[in-house]
N, CA, C and O atoms as a CHARMM CRD file, in Angstrom:
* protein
*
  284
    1    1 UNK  N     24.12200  45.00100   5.88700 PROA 1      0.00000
    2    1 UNK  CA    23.47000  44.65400   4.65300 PROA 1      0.00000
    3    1 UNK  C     23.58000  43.15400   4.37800 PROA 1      0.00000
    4    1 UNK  O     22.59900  42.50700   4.01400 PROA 1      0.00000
    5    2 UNK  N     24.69800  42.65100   4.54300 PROA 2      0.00000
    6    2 UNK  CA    24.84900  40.97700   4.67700 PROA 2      0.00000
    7    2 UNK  C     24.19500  40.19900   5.15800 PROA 2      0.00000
    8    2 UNK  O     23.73300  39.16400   4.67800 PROA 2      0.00000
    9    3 UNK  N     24.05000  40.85200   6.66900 PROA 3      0.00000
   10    3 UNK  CA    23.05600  40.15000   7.24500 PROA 3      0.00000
   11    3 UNK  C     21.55300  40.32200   7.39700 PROA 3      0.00000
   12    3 UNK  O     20.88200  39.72300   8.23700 PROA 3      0.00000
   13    4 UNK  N     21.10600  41.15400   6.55000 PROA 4      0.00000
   14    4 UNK  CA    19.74700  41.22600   5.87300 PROA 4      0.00000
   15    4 UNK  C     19.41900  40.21600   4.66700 PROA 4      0.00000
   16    4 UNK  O     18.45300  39.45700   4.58900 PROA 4      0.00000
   17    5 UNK  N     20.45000  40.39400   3.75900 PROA 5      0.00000
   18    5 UNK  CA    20.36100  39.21200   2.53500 PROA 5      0.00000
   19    5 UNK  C     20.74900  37.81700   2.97600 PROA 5      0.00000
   20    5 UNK  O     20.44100  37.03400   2.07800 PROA 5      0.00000
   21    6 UNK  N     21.42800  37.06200   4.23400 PROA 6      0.00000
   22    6 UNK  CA    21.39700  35.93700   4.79600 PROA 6      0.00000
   23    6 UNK  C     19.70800  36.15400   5.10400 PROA 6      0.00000
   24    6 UNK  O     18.87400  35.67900   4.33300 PROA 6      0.00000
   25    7 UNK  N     19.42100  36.73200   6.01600 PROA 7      0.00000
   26    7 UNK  CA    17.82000  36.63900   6.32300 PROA 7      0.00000
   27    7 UNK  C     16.47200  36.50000   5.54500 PROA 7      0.00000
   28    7 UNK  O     15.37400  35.95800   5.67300 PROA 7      0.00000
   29    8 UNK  N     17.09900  37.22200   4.74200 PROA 8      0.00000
   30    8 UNK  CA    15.81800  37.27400   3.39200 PROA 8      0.00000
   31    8 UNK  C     16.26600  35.70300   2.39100 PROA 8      0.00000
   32    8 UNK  O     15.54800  35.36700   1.44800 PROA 8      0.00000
   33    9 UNK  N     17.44700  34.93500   2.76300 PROA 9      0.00000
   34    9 UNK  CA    16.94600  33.87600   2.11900 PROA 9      0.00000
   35    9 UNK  C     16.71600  33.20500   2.70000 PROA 9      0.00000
   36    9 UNK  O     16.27200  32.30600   1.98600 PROA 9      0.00000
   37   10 UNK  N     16.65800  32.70200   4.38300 PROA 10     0.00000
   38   10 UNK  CA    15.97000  31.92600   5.18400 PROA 10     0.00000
   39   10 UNK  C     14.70200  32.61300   5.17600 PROA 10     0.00000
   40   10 UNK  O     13.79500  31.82100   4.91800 PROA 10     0.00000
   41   11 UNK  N     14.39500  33.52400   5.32000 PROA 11     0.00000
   42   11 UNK  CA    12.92700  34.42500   5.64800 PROA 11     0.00000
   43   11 UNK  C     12.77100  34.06700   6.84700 PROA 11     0.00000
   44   11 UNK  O     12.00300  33.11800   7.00600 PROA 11     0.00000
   45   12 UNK  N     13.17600  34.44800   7.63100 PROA 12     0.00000
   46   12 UNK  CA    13.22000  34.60600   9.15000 PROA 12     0.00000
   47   12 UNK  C     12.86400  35.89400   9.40800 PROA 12     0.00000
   48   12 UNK  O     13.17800  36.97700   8.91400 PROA 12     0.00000
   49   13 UNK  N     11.98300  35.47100  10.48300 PROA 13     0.00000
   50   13 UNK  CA    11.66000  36.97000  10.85400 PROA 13     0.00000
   51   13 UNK  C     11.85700  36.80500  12.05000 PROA 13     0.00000
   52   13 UNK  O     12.13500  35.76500  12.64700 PROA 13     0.00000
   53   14 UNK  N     11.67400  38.13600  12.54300 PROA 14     0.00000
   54   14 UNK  CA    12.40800  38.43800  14.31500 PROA 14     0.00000
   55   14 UNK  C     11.87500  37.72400  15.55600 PROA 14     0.00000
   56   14 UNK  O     12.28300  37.92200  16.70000 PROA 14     0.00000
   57   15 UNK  N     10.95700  36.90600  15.20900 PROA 15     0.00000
   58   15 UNK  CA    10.17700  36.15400  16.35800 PROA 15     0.00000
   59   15 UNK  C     11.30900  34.63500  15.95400 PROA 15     0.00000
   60   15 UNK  O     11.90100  34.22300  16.95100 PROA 15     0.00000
   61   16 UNK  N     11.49000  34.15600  15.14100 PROA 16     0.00000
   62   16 UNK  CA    11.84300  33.06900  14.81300 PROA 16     0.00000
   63   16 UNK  C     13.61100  33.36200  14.97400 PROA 16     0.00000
   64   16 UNK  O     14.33400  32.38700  15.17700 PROA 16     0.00000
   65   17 UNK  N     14.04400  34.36400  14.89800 PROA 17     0.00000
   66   17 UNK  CA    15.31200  34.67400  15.30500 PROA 17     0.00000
   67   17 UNK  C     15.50100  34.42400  16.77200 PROA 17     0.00000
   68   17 UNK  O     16.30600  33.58100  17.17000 PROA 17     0.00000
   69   18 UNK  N     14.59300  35.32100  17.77100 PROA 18     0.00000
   70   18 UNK  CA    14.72900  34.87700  18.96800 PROA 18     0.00000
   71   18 UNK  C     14.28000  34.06900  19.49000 PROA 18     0.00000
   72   18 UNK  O     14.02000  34.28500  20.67300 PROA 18     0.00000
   73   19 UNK  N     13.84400  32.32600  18.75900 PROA 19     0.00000
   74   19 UNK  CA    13.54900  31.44400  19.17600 PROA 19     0.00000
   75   19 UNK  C     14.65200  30.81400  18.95400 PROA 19     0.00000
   76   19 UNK  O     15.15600  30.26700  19.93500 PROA 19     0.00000
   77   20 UNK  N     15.23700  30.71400  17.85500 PROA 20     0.00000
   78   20 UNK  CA    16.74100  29.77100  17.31100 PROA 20     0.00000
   79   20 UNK  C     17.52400  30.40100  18.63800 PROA 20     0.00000
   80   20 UNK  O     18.07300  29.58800  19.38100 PROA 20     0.00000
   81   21 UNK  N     17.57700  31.42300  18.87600 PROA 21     0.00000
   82   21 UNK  CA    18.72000  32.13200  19.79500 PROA 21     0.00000
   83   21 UNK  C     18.29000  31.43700  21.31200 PROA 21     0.00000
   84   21 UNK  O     19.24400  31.01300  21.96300 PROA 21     0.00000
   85   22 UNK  N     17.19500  31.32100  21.79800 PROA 22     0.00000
   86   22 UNK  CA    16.59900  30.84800  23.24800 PROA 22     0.00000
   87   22 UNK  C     16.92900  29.27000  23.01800 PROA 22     0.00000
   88   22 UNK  O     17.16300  28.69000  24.07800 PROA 22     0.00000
   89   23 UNK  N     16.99500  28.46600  21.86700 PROA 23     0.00000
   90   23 UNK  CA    17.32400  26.78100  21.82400 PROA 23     0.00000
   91   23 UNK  C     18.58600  26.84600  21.82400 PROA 23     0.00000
   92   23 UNK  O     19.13000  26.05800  22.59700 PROA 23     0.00000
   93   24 UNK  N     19.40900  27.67200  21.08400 PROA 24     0.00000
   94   24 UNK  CA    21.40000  27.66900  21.75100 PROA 24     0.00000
   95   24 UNK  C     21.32300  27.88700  22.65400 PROA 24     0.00000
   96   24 UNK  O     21.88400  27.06300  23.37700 PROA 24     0.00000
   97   25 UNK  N     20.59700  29.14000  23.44400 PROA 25     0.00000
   98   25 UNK  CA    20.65800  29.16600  25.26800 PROA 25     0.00000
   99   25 UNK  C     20.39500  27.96200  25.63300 PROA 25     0.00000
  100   25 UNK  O     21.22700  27.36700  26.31900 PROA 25     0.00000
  101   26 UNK  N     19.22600  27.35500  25.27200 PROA 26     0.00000
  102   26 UNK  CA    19.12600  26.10500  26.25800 PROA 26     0.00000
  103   26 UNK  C     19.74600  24.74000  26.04500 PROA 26     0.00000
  104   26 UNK  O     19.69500  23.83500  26.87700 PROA 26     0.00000
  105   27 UNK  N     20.49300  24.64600  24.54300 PROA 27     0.00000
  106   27 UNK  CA    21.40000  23.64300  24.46200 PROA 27     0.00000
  107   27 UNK  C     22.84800  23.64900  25.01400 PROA 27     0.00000
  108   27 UNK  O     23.39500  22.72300  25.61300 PROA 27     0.00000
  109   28 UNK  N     23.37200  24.87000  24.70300 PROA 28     0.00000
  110   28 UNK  CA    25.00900  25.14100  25.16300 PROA 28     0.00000
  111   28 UNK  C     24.85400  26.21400  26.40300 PROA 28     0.00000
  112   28 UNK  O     25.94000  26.51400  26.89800 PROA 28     0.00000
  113   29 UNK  N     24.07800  26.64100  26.80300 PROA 29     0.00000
  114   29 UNK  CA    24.28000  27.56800  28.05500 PROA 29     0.00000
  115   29 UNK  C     24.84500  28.65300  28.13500 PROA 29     0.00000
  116   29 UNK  O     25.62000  28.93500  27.22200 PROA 29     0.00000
  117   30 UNK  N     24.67900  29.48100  29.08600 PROA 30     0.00000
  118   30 UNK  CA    25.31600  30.74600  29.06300 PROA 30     0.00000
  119   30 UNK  C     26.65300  30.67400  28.79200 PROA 30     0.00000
  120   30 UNK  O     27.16300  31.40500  27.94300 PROA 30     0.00000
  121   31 UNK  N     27.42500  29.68400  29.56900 PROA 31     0.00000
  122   31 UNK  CA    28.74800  29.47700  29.90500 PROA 31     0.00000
  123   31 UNK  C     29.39900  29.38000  28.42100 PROA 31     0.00000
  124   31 UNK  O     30.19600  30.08500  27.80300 PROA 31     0.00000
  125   32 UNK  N     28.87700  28.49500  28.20900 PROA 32     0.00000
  126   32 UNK  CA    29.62500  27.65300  26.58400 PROA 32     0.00000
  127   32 UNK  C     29.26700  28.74400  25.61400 PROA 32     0.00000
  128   32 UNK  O     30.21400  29.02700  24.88000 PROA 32     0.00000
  129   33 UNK  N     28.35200  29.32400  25.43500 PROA 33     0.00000
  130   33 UNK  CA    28.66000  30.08300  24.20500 PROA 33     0.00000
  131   33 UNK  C     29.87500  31.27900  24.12600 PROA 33     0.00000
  132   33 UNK  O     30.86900  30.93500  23.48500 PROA 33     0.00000
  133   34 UNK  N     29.88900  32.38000  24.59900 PROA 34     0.00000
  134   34 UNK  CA    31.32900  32.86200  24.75000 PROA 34     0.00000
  135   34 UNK  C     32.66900  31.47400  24.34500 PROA 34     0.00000
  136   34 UNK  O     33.63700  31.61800  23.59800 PROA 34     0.00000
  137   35 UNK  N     32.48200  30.87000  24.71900 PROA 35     0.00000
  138   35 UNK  CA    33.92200  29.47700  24.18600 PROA 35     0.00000
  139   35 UNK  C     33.45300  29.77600  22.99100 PROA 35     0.00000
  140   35 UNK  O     33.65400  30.89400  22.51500 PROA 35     0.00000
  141   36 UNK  N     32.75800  28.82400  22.32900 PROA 36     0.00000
  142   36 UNK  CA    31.64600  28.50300  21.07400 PROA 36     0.00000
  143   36 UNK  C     32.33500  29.87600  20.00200 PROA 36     0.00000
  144   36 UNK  O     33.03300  29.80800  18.99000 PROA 36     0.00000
  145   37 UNK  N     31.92500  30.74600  20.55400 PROA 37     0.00000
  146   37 UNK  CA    32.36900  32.14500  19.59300 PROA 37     0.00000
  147   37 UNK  C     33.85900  32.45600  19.33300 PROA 37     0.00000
  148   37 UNK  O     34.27300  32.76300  18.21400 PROA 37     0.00000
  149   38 UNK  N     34.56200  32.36900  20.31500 PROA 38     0.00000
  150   38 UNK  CA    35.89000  32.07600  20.32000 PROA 38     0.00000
  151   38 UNK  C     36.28300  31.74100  19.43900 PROA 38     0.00000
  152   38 UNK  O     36.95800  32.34100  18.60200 PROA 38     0.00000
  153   39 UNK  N     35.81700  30.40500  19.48100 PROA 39     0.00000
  154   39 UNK  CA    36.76900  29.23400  18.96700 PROA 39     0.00000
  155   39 UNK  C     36.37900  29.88300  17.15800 PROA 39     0.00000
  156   39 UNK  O     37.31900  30.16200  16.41300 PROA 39     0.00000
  157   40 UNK  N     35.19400  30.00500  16.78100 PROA 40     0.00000
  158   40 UNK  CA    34.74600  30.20400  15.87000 PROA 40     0.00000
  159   40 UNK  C     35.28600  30.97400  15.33900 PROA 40     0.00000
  160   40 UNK  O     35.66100  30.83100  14.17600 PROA 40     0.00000
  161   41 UNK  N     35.60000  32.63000  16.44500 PROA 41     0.00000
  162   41 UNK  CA    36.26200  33.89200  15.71700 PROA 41     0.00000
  163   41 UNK  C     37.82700  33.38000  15.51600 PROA 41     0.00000
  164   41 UNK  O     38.62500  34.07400  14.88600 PROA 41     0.00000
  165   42 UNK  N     38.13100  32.34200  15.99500 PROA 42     0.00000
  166   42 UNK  CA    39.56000  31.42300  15.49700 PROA 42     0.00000
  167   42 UNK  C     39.64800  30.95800  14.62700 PROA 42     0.00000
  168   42 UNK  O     40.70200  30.37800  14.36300 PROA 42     0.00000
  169   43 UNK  N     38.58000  30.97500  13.72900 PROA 43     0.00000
  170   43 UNK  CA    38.42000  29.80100  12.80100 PROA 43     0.00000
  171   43 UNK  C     38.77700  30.75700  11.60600 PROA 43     0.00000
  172   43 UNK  O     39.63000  30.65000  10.72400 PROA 43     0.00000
  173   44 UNK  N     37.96100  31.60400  11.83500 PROA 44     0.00000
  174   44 UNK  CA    37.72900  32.54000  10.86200 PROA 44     0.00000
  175   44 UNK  C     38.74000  33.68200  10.33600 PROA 44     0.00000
  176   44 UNK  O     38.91000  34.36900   9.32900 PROA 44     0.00000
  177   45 UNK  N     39.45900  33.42700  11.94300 PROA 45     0.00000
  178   45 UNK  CA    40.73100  34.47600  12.08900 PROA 45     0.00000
  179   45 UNK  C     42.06600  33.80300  10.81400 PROA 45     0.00000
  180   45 UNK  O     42.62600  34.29600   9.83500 PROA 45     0.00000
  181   46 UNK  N     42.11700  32.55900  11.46300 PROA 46     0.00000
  182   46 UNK  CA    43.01900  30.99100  10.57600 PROA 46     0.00000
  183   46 UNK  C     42.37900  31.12800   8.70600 PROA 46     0.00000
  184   46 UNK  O     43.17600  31.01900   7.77500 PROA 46     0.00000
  185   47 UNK  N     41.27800  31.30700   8.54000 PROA 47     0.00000
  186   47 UNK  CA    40.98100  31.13200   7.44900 PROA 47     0.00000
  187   47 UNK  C     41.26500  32.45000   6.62400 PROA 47     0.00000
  188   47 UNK  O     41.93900  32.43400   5.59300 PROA 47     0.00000
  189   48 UNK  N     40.81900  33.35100   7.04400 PROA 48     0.00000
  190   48 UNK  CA    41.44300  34.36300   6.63400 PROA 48     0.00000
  191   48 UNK  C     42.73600  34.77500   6.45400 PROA 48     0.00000
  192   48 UNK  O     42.86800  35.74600   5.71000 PROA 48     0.00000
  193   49 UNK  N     43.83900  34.24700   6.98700 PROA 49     0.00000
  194   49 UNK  CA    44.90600  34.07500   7.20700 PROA 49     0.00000
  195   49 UNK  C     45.30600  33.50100   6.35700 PROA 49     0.00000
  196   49 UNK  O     45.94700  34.13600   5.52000 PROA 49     0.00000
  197   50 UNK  N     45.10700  31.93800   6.15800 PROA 50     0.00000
  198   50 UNK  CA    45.36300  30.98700   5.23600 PROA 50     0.00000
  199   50 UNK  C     45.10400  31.86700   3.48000 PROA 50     0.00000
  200   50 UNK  O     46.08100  32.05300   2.75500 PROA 50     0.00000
  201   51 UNK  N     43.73900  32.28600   3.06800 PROA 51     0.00000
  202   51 UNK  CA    43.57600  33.26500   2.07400 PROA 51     0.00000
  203   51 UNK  C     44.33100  34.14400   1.96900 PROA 51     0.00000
  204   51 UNK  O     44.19000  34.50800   0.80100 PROA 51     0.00000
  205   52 UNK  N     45.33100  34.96900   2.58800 PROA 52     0.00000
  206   52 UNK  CA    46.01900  36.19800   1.92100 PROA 52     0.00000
  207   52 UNK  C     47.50500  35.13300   1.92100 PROA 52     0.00000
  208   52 UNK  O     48.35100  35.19000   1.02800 PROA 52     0.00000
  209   53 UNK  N     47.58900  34.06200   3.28100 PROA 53     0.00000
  210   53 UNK  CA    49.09600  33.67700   2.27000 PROA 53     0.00000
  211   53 UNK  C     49.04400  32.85300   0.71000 PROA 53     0.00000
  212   53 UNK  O     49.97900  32.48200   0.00000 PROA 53     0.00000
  213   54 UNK  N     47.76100  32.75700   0.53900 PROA 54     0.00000
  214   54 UNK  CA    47.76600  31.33700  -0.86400 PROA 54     0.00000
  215   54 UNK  C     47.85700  33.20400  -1.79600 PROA 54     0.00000
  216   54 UNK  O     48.73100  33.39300  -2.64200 PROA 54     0.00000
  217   55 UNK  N     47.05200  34.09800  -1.50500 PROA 55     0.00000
  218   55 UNK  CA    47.14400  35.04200  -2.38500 PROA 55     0.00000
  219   55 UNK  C     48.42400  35.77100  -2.69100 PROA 55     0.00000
  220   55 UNK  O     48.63900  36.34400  -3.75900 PROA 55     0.00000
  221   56 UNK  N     49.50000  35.69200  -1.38400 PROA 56     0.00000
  222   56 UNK  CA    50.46100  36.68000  -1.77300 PROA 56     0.00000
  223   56 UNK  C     51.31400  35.50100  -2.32000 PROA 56     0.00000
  224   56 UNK  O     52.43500  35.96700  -2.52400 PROA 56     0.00000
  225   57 UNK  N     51.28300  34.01900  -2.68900 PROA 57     0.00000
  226   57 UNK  CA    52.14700  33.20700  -2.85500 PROA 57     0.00000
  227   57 UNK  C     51.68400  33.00400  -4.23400 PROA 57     0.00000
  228   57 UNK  O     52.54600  32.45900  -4.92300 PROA 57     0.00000
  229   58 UNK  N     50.11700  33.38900  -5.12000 PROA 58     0.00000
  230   58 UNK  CA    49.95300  33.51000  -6.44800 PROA 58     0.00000
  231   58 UNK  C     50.34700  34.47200  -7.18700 PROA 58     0.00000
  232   58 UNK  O     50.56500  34.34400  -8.39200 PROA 58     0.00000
  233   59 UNK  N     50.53600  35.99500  -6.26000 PROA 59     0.00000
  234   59 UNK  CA    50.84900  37.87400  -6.63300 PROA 59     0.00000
  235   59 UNK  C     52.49100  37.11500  -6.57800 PROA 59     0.00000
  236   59 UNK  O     52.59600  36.70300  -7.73300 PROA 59     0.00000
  237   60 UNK  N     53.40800  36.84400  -6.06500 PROA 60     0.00000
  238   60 UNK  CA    54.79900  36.61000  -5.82300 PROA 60     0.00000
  239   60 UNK  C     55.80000  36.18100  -7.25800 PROA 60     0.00000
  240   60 UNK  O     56.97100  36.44400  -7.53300 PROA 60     0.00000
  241   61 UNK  N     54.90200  35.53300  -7.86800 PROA 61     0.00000
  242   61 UNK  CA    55.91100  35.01100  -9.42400 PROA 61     0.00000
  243   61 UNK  C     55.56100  36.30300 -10.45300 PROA 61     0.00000
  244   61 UNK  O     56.36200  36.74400 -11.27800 PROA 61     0.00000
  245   62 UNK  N     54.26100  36.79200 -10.24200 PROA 62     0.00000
  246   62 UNK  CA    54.15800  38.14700 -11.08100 PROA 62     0.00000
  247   62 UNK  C     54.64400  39.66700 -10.65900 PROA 62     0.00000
  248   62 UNK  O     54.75400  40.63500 -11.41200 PROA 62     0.00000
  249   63 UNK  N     54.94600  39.59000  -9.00400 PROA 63     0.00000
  250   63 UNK  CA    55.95700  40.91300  -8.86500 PROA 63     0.00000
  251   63 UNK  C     57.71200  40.21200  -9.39400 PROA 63     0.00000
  252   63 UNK  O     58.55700  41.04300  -9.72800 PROA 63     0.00000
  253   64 UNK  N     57.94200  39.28000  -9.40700 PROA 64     0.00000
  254   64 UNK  CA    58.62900  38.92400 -10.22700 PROA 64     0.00000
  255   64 UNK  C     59.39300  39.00100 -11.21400 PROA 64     0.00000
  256   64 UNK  O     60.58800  39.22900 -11.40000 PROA 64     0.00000
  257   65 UNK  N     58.31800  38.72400 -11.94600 PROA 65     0.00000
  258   65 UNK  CA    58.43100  38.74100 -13.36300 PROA 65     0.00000
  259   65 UNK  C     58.20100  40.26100 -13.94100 PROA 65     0.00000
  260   65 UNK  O     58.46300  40.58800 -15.09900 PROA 65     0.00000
  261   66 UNK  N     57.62500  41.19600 -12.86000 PROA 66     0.00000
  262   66 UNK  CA    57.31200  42.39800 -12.96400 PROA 66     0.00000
  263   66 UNK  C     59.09500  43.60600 -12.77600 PROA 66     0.00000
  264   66 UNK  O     59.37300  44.73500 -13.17900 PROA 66     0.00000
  265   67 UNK  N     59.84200  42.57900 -11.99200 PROA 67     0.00000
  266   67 UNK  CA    61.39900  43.06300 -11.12200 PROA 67     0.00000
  267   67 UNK  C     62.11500  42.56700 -12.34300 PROA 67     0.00000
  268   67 UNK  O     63.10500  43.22300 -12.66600 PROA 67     0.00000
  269   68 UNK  N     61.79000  41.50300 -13.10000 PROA 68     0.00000
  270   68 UNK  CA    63.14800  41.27400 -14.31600 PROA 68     0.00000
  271   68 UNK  C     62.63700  41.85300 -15.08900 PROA 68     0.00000
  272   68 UNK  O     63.62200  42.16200 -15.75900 PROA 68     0.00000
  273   69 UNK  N     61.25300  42.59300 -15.92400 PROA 69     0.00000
  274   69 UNK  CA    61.16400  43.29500 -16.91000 PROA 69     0.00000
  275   69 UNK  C     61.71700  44.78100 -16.76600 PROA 69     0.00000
  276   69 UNK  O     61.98400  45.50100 -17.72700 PROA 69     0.00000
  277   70 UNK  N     61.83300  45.09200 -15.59300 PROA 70     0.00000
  278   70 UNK  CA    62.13900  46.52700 -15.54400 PROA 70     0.00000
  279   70 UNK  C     64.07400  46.37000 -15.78500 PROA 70     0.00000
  280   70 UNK  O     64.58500  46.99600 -16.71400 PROA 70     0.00000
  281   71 UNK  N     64.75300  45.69900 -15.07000 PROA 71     0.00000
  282   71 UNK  CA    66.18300  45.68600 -15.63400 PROA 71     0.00000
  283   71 UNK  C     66.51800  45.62600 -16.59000 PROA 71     0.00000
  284   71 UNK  O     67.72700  45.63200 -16.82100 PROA 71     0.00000
């Protein structure tokens, strides 16, 4: 579903999809893309990562404060 509503705000349609896709083939090559994705699903892996520690380090003063109200 995400990637229908990315599409519908470029308005790309399926001819113009597999033209963007045939100019990465012919800029980075077979070889390089597999890297390319990698590195990317690294990126994404790190960022996601980075988001749940800033989150469990904002949840941390309110389980807290949640452990001295109950004593």
């Amino acid at each position: 579903m995400e990637l229908n509503g990315i599409l519908a705000l470029f308005n790309l349609g399926t001819g113009e999809i597999i033209a963007i896709v045939l100019v990465i083939l012919l800029l980075f090559g077979g070889r390089k893309i597999p890297e390319l994705m990698r590195g990317l699903g690294k990126g994404v892996k790190s960022f996601k990562q980075g988001m749940n520690e800033v989150e469990d380090e904002l949840k941390k003063p309110l389980e807290d404060l949640d452990k001295k109200d109950n004593q």
